[in-house]
Structures are given as structure tokens and as C-alpha cells.
C-alpha positions as CSV (number, residue, x, y, z in Angstrom):
1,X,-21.3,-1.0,13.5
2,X,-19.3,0.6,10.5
3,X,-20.8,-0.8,7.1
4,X,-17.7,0.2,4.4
5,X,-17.8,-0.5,0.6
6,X,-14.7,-0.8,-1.5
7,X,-15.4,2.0,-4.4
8,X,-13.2,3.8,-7.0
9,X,-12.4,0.5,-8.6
10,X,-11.5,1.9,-12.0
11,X,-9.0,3.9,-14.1
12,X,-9.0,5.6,-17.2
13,X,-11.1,4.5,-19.8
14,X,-12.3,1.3,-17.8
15,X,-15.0,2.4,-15.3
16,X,-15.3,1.5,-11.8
17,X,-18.9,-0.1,-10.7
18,X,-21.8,1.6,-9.6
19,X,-20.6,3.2,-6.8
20,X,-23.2,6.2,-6.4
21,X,-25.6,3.6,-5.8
22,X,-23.9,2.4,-2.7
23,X,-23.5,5.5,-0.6
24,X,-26.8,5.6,0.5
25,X,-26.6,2.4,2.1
26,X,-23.2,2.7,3.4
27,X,-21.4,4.6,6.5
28,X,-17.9,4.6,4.9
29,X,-15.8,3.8,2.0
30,X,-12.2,2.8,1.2
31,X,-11.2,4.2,-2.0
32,X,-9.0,3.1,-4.3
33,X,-5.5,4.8,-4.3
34,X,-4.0,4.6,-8.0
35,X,-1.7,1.2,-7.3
36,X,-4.3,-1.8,-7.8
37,X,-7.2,0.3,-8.9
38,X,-7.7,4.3,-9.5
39,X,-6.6,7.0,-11.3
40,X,-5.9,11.2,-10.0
41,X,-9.6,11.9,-12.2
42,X,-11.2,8.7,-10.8
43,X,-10.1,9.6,-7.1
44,X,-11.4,13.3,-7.1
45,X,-14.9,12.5,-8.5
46,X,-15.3,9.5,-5.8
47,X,-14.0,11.4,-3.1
48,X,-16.4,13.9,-4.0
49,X,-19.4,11.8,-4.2
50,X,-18.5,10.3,-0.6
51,X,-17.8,13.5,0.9
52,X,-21.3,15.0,0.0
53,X,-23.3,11.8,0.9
54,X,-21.8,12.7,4.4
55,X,-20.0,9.5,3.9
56,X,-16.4,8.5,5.9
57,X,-13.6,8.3,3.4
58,X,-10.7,6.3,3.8
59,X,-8.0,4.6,1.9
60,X,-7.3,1.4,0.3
61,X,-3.7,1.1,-0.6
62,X,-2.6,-2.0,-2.6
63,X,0.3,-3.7,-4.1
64,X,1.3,-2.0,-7.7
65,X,0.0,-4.5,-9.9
66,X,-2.9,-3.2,-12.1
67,X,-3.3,-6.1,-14.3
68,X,-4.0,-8.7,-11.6
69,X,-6.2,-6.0,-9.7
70,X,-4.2,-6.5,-6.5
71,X,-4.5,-9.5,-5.9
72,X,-1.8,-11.8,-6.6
73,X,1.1,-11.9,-4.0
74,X,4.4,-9.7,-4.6
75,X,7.3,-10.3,-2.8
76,X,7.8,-6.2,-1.8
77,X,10.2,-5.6,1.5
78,X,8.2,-4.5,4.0
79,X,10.4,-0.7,3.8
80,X,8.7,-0.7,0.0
81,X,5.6,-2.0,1.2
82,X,5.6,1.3,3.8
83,X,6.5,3.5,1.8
84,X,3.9,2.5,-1.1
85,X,1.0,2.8,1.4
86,X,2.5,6.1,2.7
87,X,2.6,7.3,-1.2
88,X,-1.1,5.8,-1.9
89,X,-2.4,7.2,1.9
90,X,-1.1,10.8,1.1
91,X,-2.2,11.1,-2.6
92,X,-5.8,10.4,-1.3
93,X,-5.5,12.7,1.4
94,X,-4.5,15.4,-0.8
95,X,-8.0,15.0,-2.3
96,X,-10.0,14.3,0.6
97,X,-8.3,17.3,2.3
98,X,-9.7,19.7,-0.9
99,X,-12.9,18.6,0.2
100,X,-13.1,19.4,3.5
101,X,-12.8,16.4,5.6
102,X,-9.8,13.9,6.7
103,X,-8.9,10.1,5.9
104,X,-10.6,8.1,8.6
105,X,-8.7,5.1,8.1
106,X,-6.1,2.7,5.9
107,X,-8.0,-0.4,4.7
108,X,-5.1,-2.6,2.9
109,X,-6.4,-4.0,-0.6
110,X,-6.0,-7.5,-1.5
111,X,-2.9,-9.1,-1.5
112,X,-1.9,-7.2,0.7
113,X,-4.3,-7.4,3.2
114,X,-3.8,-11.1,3.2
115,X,-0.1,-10.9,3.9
116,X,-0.7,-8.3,6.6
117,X,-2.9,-10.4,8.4
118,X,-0.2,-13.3,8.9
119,X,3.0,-11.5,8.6
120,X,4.5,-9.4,11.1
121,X,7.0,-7.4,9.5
122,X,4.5,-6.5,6.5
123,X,1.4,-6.0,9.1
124,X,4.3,-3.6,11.4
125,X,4.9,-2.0,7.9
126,X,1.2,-0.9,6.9
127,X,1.1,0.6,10.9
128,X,3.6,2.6,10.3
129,X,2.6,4.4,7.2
130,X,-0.6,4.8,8.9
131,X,1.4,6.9,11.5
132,X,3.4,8.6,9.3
133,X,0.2,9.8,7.4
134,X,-1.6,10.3,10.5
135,X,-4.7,8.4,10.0
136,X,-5.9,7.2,13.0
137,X,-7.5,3.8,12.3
138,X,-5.9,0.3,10.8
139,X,-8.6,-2.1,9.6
140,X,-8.1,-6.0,9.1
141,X,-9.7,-8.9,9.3
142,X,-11.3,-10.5,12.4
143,X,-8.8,-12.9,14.3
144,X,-5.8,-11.1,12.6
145,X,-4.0,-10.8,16.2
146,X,-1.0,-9.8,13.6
147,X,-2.5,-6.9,12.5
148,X,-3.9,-6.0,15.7
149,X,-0.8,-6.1,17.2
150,X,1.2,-4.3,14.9
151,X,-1.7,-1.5,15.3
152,X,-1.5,-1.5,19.0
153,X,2.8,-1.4,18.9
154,X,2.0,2.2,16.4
155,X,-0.8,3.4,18.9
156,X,-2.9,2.6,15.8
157,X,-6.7,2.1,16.9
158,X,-7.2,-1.6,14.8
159,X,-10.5,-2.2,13.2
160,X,-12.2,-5.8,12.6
161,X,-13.7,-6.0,9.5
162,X,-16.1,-8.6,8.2
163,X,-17.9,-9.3,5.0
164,X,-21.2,-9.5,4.1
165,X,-20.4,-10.9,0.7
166,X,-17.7,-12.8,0.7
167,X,-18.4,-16.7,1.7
168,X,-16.0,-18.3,4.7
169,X,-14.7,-21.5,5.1
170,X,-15.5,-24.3,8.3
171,X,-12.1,-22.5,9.8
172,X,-13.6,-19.1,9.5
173,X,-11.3,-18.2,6.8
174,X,-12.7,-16.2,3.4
175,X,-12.9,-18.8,0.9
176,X,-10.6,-17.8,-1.7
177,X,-12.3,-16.1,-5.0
178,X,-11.3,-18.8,-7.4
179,X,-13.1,-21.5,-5.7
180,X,-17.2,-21.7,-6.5
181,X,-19.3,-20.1,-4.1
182,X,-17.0,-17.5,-2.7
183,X,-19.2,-15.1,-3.2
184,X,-22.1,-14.4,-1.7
185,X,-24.7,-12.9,-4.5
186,X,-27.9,-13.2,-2.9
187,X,-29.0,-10.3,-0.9
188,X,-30.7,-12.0,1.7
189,X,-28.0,-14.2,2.1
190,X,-25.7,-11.3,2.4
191,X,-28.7,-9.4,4.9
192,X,-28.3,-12.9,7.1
193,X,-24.4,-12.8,6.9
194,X,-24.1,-9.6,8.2
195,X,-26.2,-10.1,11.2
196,X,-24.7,-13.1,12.0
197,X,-21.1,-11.2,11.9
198,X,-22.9,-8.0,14.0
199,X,-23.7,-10.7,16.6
200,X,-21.8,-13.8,16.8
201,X,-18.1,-12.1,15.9
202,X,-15.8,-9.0,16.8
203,X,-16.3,-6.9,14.0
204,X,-16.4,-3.5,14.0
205,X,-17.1,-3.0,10.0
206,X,-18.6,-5.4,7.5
207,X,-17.5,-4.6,4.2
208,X,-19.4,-4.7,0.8
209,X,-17.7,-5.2,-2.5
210,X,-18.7,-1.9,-5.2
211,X,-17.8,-5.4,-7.9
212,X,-20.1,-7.6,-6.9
213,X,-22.8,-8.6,-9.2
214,X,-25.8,-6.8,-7.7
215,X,-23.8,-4.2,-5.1
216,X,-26.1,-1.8,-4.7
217,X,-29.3,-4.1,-4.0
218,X,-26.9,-6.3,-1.7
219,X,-25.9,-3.2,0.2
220,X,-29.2,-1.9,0.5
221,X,-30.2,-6.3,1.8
222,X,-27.8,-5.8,4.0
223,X,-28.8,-2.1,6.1
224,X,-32.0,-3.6,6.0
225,X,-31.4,-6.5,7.7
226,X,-29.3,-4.6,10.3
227,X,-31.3,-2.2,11.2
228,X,-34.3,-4.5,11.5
229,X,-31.9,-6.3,13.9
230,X,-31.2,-3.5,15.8
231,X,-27.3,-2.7,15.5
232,X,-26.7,0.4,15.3
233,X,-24.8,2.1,12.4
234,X,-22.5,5.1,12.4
235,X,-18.9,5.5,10.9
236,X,-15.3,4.1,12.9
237,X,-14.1,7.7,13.3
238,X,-16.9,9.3,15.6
């Protein structure tokens, strides 16, 4: 089992969370590409940190939309939507690349994650950039059989990823973050989640948010509670 956490949150003057405090806990991360969330500065100091915590890195491409943080819809084609992940995927790489290691995978941010996982054209679009960049791995959420199609038409290896601190709904669905309770705060609550995911469901990654109140003591909840439930952790690319 992969345990990733969504870092490099920031930009400019407005800093991302604690995200040193996660890598010990963690086995990968996406990181912010410059569209949602990130900056050029922002990206090389994260990458760095990742890189020498012997951490996977891979990339979270999202829609352009800085003020709503990625996650309101946009109505992009799915030949802009390709080509903005393509742009995002490559500007990390150039940094990831300086460091000595490769992107591991393309984790869609947002918005665009959501439409990916229930629309074809947009899911086929995030594969191909994936291709095009040549990063090996595509991850989405459990039951997306979009997205894990589109993968499997690129030759794209699809990941399932669950989360440890995000609440779902009675229809297995992520409850949607304006509604109470959609996120899960408590660490042992989170710790519980992700063993429950580990057993009961398909995942293959359980993610962790670097902006939740109380990341770092949630992330290290939750590799507790794994290991003391015996699934084994170790990054998607090994």
C-alpha cells in the first residue's frame, strides 16, 4: 500500500502547510504543479525535500484557477485539458529530473479529478498527457472504471486511491467539502479509515491532505495504524 500526501500547496507570498512534517510518515507525494496551487520557487524546494526523505514524487496537475484552489468545475476541451497537464507534468519533471529521480505518477487535482472520474473524453485526455510525458502511472479514485479505462486504452498502469481523511457518503462517494463532516480531523478516526480502505476496498494509495487541520499527527495516526495492521507500505513505482 502507497500512502501519498498532496504537498506544495502554496505560491508566492502565501505558504503551503506543513509539509516537512509529513514526509516521514508518507511513501509518496503529488505536488503541486503552478495551475491550482505552486509556484517555480515553491516546486524546487518541495521537490527537494521529497527527494531527500527518499520519498516518490509525482505530479498533481489541476485546472488554472488559483482563486478557487482547483476546485470549482471549468468547462476546458479535453485537447486544453491535455495539453495543461502535459505543461504542468513537464514543468515538474524539469525539477524532479535536477534532482536525480523521475515523476512516478500524474495524480489529477480537484476539479479535475472529479470530472475524470465520470467523463471519458476528459479521463482519455489526462492518459494521454501521461503518455506524452512518460510517467508511468495514472491515479483516480476507487470505482472510477472511467479512469481505469482510459489508463488501460494508453497502456497507463491505473492506480486506486483512497482517503484517509476525507469522509464518504452511504454510496461510497467522498462527501463533498462544503457539507459538515467531510472531513475527517480526528487521527484515530483517520488511523481506522485507512485500514478499513487497506482491507475492505481496491486501493492501492490512501491519500492524506498537507491542508488538513492536524496533517502531520493524522499522517503519522494513520502509518501507525497500518502498520500495526500489517499492510505493508512501499511506493506505486517499485
Amino acid at each position: 500500500m502507497d500512502l501519498n500526501a498532496d504537498v506544495g500547496e502554496g505560491f508566492g507570498v502565501y505558504a503551503p502547510a506543513d509539509d516537512a512534517a509529513l514526509l516521514p510518515f508518507v511513501t509518496s507525494v503529488s505536488v503541486a504543479c503552478g495551475f491550482h496551487a505552486g509556484d517555480p520557487l515553491l516546486m524546487e524546494r518541495t521537490v527537494r525535500l521529497a527527494v531527500a526523505a527518499r520519498v516518490a514524487v509525482g505530479a498533481h496537475p489541476g485546472y488554472p484557477d488559483r482563486r478557487g484552489f482547483g476546485r470549482r468545475a471549468m468547462s476546458l476541451s479535453p485537447e486544453e485539458i491535455e495539453a495543461d497537464v502535459l505543461y504542468q507534468v513537464g514543468a515538474l519533471a524539469a525539477f524532479v529530473r535536477a534532482h536525480g529521480a523521475t515523476v512516478a505518477h500524474v495524480k489529477p487535482h480537484g476539479a479535475l479529478y472529479h470530472r475524470a472520474a465520470s467523463d471519458a473524453p476528459a479521463a482519455q485526455a489526462v492518459a494521454r498527457a501521461c503518455v506524452r510525458a512518460g510517467v508511468p502511472i495514472l491515479v483516480g479514485p476507487i470505482g472510477s472504471d472511467v479512469m481505469r479505462g482510459a489508463a488501460s486504452s494508453q497502456g497507463v498502469r491505473y492506480a486506486a486511491e483512497g482517503f484517509a481523511d476525507r469522509a464518504y457518503d452511504a454510496a461510497g462517494r467522498l462527501r463533498p467539502r462544503d457539507e459538515a463532516g467531510a472531513l475527517v480531523t480526528d487521527p484515530e478516526a483517520a488511523g481506522a479509515q485507512a485500514v478499513r480502505l487497506a482491507r475492505e476496498a481496491s486501493a492501492e494509495t490512501l491519500c492524506l491532505h498537507g491542508d488538513t487541520p492536524g496533517a502531520a499527527a493524522i499522517a503519522r495516526a494513520v502509518r501507525a495504524a497500518l502498520e500495526q495492521a500489517g499492510v505493508p507500505l512501499a511506493p506505486l513505482a517499485r
